[in-house]
C-alpha positions as CSV (number, residue, x, y, z in Angstrom):
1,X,10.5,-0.8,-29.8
2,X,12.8,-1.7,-27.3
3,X,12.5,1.5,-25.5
4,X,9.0,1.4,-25.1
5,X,8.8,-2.3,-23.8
6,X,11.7,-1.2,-21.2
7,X,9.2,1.8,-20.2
8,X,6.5,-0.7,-20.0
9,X,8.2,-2.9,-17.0
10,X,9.7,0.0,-15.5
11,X,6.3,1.5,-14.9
12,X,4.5,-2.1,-13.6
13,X,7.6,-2.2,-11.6
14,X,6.8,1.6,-10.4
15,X,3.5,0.7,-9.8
16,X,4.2,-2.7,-7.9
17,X,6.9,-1.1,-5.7
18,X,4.7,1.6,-4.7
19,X,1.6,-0.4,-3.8
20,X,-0.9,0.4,-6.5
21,X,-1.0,-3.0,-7.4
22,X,-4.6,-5.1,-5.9
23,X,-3.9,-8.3,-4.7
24,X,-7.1,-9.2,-2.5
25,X,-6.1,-12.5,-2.0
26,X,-9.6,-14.2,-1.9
27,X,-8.8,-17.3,-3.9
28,X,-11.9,-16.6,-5.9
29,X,-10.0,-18.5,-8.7
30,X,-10.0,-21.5,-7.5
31,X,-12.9,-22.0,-4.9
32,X,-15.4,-24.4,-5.5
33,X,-19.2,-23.2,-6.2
34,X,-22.4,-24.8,-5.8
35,X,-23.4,-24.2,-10.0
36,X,-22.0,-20.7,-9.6
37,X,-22.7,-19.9,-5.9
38,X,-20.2,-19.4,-3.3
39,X,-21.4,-20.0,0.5
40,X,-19.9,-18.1,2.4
C-alpha cells in the first residue's frame, strides 16, 4: 500500500513538473454572477 501511494505523488509530481498540469487561472471559483451569469 505504501508503494502504490509513493507512485501516486511521484506521478502528480511528474506530471506537475513537466507542465501537464491546467491551471487557467480565471478565478471562476470565486467571481460573482448575476443568478448564474458572468458579464464579461
Amino acid at each position: 500500500m505504501a508503494i502504490a501511494l509513493a507512485l501516486f505523488f511521484l506521478v502528480i509530481l511528474a506530471f506537475a513538473v513537466t507542465g501537464h498540469v491546467a491551471d487557467t487561472r480565471d478565478s471562476a471559483d470565486w467571481k460573482p454572477s448575476d443568478e448564474g451569469f458572468r458579464h464579461s
